[in-house]
mmCIF file as gemmi writes it, N, C-alpha and C atoms, coordinates in Angstrom:
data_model
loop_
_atom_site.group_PDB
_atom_site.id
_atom_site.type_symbol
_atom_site.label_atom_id
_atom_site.label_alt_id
_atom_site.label_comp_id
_atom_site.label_asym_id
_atom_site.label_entity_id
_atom_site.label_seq_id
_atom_site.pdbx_PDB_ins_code
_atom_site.Cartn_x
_atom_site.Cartn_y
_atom_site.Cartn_z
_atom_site.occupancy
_atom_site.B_iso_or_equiv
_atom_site.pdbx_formal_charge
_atom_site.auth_seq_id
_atom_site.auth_asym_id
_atom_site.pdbx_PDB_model_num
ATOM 1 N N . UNK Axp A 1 ? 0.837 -1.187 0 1 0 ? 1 A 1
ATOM 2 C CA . UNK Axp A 1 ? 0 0 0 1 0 ? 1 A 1
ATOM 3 C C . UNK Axp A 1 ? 0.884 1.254 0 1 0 ? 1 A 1
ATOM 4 N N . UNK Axp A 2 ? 0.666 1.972 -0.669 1 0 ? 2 A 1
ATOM 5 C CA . UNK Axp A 2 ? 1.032 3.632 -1.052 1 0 ? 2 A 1
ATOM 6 C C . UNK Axp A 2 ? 1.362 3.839 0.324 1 0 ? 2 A 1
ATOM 7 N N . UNK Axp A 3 ? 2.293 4.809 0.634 1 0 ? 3 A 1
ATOM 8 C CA . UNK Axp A 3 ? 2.712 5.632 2.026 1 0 ? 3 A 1
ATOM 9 C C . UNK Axp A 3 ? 1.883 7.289 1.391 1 0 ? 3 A 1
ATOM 10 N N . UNK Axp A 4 ? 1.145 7.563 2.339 1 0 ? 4 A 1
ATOM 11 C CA . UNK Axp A 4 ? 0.719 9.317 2.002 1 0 ? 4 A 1
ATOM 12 C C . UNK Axp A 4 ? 1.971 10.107 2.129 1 0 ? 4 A 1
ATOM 13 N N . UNK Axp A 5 ? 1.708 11.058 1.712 1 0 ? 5 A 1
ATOM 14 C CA . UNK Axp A 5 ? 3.029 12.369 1.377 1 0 ? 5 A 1
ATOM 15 C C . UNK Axp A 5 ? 2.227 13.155 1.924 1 0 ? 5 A 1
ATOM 16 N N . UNK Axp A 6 ? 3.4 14.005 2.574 1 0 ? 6 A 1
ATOM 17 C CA . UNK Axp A 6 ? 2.687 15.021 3.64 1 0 ? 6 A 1
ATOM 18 C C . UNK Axp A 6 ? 2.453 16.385 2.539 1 0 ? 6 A 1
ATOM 19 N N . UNK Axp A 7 ? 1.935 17.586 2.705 1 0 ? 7 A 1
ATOM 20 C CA . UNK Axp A 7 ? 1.145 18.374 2.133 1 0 ? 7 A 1
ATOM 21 C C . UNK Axp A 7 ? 1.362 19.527 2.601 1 0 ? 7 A 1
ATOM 22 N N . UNK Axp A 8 ? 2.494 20.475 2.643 1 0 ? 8 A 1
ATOM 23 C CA . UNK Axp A 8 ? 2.2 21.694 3.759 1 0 ? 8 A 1
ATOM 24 C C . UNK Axp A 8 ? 1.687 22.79 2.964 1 0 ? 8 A 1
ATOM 25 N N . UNK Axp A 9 ? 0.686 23.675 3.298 1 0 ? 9 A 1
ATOM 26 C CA . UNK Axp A 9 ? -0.206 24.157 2.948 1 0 ? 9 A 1
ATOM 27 C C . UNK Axp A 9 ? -0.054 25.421 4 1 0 ? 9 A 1
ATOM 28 N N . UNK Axp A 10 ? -0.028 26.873 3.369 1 0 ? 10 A 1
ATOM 29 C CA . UNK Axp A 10 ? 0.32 27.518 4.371 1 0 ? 10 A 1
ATOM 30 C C . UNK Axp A 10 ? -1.236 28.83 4.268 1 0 ? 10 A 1
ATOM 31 N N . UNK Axp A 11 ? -1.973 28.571 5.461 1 0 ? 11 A 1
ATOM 32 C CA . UNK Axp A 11 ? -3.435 29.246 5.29 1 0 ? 11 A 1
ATOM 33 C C . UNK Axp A 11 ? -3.184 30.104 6.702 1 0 ? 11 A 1
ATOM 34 N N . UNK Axp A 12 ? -3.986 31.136 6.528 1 0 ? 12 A 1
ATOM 35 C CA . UNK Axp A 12 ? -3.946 32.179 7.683 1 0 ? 12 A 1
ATOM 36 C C . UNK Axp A 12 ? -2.917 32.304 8.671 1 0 ? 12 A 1
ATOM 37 N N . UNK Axp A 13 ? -1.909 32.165 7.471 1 0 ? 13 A 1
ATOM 38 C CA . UNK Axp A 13 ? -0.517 32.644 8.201 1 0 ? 13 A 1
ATOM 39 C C . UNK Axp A 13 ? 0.3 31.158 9.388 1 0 ? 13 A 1
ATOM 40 N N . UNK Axp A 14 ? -0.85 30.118 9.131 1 0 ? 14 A 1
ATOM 41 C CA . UNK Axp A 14 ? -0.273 28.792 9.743 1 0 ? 14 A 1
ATOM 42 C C . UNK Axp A 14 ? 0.34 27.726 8.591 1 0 ? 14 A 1
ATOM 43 N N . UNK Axp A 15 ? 1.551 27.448 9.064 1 0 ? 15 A 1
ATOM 44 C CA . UNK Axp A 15 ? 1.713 26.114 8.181 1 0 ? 15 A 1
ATOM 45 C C . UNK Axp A 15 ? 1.164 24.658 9.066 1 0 ? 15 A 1
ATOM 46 N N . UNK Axp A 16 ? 0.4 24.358 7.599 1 0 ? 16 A 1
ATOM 47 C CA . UNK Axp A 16 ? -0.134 23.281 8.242 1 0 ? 16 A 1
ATOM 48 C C . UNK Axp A 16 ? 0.093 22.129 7.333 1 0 ? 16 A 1
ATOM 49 N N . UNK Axp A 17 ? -0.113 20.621 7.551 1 0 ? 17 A 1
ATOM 50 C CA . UNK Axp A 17 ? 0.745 19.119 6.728 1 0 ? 17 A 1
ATOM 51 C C . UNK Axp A 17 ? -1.082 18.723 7.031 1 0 ? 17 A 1
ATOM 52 N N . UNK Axp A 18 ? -0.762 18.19 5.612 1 0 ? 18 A 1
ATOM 53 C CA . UNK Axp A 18 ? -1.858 16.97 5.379 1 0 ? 18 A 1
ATOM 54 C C . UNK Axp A 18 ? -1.462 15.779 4.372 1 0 ? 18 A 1
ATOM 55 N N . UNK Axp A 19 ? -2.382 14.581 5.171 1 0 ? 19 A 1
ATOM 56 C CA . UNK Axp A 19 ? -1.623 13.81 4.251 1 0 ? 19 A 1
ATOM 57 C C . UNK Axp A 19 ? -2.341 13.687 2.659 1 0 ? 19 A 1
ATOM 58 N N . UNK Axp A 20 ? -1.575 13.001 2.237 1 0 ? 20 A 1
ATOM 59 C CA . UNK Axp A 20 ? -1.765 13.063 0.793 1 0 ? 20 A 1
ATOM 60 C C . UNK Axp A 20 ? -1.434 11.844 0.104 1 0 ? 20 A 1
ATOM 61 N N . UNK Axp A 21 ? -2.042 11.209 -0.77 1 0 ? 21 A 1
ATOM 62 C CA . UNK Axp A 21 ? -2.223 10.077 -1.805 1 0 ? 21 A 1
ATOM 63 C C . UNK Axp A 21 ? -2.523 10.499 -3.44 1 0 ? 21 A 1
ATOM 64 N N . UNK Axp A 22 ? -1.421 10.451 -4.146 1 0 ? 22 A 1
ATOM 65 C CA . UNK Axp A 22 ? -1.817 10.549 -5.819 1 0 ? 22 A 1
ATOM 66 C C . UNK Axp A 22 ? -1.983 9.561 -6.442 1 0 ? 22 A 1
ATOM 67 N N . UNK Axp A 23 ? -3.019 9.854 -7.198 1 0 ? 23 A 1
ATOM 68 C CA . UNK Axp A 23 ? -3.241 8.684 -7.872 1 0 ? 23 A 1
ATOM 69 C C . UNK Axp A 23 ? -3.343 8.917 -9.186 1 0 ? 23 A 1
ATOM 70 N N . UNK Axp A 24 ? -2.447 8.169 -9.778 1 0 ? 24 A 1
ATOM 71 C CA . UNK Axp A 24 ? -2.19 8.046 -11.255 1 0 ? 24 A 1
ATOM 72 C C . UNK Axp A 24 ? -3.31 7.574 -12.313 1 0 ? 24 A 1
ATOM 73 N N . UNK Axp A 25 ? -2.66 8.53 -13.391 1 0 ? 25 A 1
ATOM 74 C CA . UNK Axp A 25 ? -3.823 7.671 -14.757 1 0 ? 25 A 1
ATOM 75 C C . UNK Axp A 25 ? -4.099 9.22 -15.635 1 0 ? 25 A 1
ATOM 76 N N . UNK Axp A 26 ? -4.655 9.185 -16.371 1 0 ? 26 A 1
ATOM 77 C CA . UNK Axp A 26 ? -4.95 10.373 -17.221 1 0 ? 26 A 1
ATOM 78 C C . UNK Axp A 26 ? -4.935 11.479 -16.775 1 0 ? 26 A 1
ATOM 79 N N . UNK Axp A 27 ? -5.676 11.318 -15.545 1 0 ? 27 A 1
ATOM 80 C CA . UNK Axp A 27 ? -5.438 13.046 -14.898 1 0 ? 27 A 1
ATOM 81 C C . UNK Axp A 27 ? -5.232 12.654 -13.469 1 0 ? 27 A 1
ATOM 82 N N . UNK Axp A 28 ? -3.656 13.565 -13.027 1 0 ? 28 A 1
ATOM 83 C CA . UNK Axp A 28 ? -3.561 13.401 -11.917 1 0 ? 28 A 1
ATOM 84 C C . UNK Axp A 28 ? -3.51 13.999 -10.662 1 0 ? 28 A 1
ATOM 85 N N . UNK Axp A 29 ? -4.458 13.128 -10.056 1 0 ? 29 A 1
ATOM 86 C CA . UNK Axp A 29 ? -5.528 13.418 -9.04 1 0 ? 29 A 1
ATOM 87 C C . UNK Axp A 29 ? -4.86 13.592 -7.484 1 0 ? 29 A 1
ATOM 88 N N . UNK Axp A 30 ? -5.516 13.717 -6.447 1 0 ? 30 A 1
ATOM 89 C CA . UNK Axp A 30 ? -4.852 13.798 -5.638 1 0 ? 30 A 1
ATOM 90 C C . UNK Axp A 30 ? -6.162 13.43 -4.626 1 0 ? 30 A 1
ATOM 91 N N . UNK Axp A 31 ? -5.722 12.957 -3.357 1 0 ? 31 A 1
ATOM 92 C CA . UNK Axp A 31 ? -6.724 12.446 -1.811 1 0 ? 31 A 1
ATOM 93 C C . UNK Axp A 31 ? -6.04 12.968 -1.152 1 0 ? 31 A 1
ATOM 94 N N . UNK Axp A 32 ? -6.75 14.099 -0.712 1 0 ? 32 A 1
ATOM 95 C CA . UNK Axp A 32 ? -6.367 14.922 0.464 1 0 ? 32 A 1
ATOM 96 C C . UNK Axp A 32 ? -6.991 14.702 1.546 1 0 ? 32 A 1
ATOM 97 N N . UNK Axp A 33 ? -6.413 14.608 3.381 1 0 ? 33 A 1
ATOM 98 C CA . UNK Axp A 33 ? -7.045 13.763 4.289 1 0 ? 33 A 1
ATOM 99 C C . UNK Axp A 33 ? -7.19 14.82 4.88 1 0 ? 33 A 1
ATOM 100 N N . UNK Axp A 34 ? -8.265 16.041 5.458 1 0 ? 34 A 1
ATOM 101 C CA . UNK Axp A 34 ? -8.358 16.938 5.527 1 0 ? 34 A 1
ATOM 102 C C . UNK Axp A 34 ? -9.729 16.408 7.045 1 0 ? 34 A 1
ATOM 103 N N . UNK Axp A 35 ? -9.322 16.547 8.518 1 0 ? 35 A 1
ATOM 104 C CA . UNK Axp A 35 ? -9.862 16.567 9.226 1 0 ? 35 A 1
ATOM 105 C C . UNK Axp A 35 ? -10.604 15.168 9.316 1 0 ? 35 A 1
ATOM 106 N N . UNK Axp A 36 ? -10.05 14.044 8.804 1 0 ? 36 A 1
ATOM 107 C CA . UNK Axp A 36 ? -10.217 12.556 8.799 1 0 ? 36 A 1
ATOM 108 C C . UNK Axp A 36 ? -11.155 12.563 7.917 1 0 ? 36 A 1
ATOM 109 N N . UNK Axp A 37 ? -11.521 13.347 6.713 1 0 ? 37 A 1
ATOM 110 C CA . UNK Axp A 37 ? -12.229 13.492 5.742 1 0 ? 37 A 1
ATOM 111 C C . UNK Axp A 37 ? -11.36 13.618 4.42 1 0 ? 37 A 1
ATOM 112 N N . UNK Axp A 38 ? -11.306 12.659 3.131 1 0 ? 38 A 1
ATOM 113 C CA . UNK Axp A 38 ? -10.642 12.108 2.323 1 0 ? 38 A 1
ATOM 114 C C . UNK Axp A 38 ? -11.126 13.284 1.094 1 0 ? 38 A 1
ATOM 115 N N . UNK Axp A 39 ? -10.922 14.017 0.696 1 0 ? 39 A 1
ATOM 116 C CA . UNK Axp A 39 ? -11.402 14.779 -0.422 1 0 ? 39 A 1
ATOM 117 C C . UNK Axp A 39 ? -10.519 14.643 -1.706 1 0 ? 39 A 1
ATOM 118 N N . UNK Axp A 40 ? -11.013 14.477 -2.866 1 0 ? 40 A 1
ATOM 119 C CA . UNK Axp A 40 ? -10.511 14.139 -4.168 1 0 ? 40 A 1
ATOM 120 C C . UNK Axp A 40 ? -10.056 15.56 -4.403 1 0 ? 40 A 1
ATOM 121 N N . UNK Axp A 41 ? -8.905 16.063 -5.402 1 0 ? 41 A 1
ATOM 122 C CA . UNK Axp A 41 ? -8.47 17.238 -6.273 1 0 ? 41 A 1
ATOM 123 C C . UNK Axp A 41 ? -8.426 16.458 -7.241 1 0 ? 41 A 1
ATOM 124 N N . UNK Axp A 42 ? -8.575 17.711 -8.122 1 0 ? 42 A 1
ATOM 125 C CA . UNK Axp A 42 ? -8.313 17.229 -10.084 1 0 ? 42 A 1
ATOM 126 C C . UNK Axp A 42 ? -8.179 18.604 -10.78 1 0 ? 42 A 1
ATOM 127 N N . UNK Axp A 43 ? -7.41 18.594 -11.617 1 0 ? 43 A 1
ATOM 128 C CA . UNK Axp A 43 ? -7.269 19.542 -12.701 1 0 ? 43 A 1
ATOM 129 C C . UNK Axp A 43 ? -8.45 19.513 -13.133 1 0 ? 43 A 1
ATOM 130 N N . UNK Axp A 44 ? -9.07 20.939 -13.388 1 0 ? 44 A 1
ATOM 131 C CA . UNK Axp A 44 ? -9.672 21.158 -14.802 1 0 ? 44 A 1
ATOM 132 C C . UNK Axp A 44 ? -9.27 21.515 -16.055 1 0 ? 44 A 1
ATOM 133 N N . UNK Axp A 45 ? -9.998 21.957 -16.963 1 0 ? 45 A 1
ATOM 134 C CA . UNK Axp A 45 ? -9.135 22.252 -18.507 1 0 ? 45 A 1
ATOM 135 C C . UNK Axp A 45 ? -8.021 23.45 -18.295 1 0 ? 45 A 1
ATOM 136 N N . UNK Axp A 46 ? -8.031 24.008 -17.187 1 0 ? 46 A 1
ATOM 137 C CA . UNK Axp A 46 ? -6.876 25.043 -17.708 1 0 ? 46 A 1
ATOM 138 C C . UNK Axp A 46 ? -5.909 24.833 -16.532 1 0 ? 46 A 1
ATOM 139 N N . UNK Axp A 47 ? -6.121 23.34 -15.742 1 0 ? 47 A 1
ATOM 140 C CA . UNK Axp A 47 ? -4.987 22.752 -15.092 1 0 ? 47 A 1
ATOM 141 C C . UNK Axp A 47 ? -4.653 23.058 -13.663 1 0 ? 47 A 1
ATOM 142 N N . UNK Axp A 48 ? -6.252 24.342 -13.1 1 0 ? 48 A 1
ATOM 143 C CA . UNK Axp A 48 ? -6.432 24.525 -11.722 1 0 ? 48 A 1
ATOM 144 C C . UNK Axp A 48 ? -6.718 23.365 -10.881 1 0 ? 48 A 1
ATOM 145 N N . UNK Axp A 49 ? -6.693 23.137 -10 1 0 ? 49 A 1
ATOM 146 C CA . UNK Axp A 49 ? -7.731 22.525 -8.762 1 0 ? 49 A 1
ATOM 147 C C . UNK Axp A 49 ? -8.705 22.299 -8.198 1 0 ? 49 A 1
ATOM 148 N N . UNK Axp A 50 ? -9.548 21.853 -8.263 1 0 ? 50 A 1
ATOM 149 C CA . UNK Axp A 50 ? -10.452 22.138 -7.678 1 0 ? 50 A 1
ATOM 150 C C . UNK Axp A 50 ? -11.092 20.586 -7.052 1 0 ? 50 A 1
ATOM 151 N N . UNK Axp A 51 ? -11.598 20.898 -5.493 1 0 ? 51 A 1
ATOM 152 C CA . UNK Axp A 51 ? -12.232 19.453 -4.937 1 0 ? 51 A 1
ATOM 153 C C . UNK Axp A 51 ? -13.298 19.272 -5.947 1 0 ? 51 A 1
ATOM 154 N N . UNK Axp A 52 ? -13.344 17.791 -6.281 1 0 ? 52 A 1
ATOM 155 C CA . UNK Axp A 52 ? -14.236 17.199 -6.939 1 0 ? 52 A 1
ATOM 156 C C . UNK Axp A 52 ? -15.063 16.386 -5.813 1 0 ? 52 A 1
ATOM 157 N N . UNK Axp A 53 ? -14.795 15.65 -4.651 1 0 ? 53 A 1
ATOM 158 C CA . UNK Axp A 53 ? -15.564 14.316 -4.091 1 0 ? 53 A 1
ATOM 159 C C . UNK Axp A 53 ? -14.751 14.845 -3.005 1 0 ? 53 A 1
ATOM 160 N N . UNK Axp A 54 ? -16.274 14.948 -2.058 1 0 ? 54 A 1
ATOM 161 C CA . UNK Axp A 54 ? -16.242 15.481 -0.384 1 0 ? 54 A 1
ATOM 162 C C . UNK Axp A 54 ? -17.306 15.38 0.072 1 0 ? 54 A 1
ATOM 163 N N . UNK Axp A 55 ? -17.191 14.976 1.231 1 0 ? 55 A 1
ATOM 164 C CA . UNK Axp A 55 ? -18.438 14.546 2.197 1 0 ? 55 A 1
ATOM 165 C C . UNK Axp A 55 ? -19.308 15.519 2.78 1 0 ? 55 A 1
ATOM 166 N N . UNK Axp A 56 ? -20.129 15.419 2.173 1 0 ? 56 A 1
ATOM 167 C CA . UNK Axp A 56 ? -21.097 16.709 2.511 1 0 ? 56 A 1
ATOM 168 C C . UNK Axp A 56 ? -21.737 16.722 3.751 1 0 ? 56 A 1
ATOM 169 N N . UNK Axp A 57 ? -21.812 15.59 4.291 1 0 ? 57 A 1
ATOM 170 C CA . UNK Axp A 57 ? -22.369 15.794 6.026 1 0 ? 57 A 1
ATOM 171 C C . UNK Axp A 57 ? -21.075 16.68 6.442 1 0 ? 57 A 1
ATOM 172 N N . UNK Axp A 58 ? -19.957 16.716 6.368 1 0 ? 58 A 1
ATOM 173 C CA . UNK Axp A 58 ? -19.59 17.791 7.229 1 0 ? 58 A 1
ATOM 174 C C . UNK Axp A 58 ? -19.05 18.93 6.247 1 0 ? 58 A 1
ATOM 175 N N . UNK Axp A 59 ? -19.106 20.558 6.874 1 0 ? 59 A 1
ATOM 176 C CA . UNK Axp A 59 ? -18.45 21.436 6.751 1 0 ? 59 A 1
ATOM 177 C C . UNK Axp A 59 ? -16.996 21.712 6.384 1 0 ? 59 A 1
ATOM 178 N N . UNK Axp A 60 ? -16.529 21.976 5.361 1 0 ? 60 A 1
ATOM 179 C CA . UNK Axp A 60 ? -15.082 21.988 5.497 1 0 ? 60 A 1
ATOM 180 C C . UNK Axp A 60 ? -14.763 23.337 4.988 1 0 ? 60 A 1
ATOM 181 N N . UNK Axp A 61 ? -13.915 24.464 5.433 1 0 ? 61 A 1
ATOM 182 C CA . UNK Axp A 61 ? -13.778 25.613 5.28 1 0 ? 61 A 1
ATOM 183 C C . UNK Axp A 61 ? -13.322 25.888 3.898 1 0 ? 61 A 1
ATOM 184 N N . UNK Axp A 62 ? -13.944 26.89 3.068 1 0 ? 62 A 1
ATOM 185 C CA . UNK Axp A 62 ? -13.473 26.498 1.473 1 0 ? 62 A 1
ATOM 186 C C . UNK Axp A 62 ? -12.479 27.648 1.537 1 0 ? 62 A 1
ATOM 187 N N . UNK Axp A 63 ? -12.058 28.463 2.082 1 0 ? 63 A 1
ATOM 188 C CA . UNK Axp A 63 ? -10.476 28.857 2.477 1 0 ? 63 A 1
ATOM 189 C C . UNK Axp A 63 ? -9.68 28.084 1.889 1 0 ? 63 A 1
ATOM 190 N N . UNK Axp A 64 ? -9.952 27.213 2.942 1 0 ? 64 A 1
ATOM 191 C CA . UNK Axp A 64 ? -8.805 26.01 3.349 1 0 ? 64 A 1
ATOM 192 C C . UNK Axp A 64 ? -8.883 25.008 1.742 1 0 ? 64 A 1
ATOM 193 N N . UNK Axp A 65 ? -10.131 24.703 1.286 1 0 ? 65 A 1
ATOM 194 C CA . UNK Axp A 65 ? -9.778 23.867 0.192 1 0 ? 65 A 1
ATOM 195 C C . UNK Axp A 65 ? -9.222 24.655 -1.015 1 0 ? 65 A 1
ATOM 196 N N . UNK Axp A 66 ? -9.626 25.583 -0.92 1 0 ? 66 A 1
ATOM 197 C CA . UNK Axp A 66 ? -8.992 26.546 -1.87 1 0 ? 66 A 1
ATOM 198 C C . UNK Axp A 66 ? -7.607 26.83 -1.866 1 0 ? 66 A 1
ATOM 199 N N . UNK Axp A 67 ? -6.521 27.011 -0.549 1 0 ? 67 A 1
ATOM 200 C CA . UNK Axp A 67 ? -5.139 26.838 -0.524 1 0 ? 67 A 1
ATOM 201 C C . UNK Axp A 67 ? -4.502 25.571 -0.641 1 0 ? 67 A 1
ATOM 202 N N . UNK Axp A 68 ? -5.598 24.627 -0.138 1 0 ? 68 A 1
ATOM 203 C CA . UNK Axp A 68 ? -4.85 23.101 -0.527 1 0 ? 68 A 1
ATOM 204 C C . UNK Axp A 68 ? -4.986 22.723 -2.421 1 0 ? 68 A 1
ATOM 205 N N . UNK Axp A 69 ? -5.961 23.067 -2.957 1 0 ? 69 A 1
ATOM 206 C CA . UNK Axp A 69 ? -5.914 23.725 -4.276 1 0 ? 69 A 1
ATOM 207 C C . UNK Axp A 69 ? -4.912 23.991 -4.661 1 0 ? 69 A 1
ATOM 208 N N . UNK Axp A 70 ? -4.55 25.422 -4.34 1 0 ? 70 A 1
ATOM 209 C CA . UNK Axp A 70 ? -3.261 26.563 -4.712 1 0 ? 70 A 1
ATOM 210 C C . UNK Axp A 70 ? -2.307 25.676 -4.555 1 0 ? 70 A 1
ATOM 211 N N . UNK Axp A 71 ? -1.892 24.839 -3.619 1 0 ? 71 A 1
ATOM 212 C CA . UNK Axp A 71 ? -0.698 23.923 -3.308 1 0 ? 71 A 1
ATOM 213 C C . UNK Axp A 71 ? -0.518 22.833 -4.652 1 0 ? 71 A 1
ATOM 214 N N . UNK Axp A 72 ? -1.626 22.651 -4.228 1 0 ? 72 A 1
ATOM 215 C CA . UNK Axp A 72 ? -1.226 21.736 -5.825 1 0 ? 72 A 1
ATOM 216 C C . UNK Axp A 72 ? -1.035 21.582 -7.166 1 0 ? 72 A 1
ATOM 217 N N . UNK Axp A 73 ? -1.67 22.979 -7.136 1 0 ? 73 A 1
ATOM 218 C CA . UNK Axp A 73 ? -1.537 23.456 -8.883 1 0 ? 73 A 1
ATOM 219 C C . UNK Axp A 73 ? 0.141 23.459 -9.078 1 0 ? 73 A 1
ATOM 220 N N . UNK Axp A 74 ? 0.657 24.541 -7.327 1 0 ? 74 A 1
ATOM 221 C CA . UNK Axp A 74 ? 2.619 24.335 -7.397 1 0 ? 74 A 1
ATOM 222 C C . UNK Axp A 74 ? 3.053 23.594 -7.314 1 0 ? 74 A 1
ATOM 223 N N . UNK Axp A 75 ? 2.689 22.596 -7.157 1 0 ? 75 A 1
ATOM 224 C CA . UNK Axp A 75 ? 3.018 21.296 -7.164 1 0 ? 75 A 1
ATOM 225 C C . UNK Axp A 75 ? 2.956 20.218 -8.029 1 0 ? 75 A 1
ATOM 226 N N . UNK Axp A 76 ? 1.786 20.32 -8.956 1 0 ? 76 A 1
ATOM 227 C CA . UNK Axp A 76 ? 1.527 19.887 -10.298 1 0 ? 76 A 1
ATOM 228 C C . UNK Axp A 76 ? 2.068 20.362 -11.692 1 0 ? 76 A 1
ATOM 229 N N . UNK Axp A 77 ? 1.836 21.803 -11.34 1 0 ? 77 A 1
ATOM 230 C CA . UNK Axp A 77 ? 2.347 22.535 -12.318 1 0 ? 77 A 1
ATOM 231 C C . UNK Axp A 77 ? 3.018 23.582 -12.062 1 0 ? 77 A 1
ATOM 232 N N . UNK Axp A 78 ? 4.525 23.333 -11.692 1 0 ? 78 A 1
ATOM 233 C CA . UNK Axp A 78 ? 5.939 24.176 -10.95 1 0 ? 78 A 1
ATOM 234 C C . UNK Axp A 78 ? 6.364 25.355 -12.214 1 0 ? 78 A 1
ATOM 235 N N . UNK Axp A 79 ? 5.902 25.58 -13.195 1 0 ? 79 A 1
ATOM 236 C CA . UNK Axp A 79 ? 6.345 26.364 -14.298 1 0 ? 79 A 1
ATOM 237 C C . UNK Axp A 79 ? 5.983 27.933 -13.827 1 0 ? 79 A 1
């Protein structure tokens, strides 16, 4: 089984680590473990971020998914 990769993500002036799982194949995706809640990222057509698959019984601050976003676009796409 995959080891997660940690994630530091720096929001309201805190650095904060989450773990993280990519998963390969045409477009690559990412499982972000965000408050013991597993949320999918994916590129769209112009190669942003954005959560696709999240558990809607709970609240999750869209701040926060929005910089874990931003992280990955630098991270996906370092150019």
């Amino acid at each position: 089984m995959e080891e997660p990769i940690l994630l530091p993500v720096d929001y309201k002036g805190e650095e904060l680590e989450f773990e993280m799982k990519i998963q390969t194949g045409y477009i690559p995706r990412a499982e972000v473990l965000i408050d013991g809640i597993p949320v999918i990222f994916e590129p769209d057509n112009e190669g942003l971020y954005r959560a696709v698959q999240l558990d809607q019984s709970k609240k999750l601050d869209i701040g926060l998914l929005q910089a874990i976003a931003g992280q990955l676009e630098t991270l996906f796409n370092p150019s």
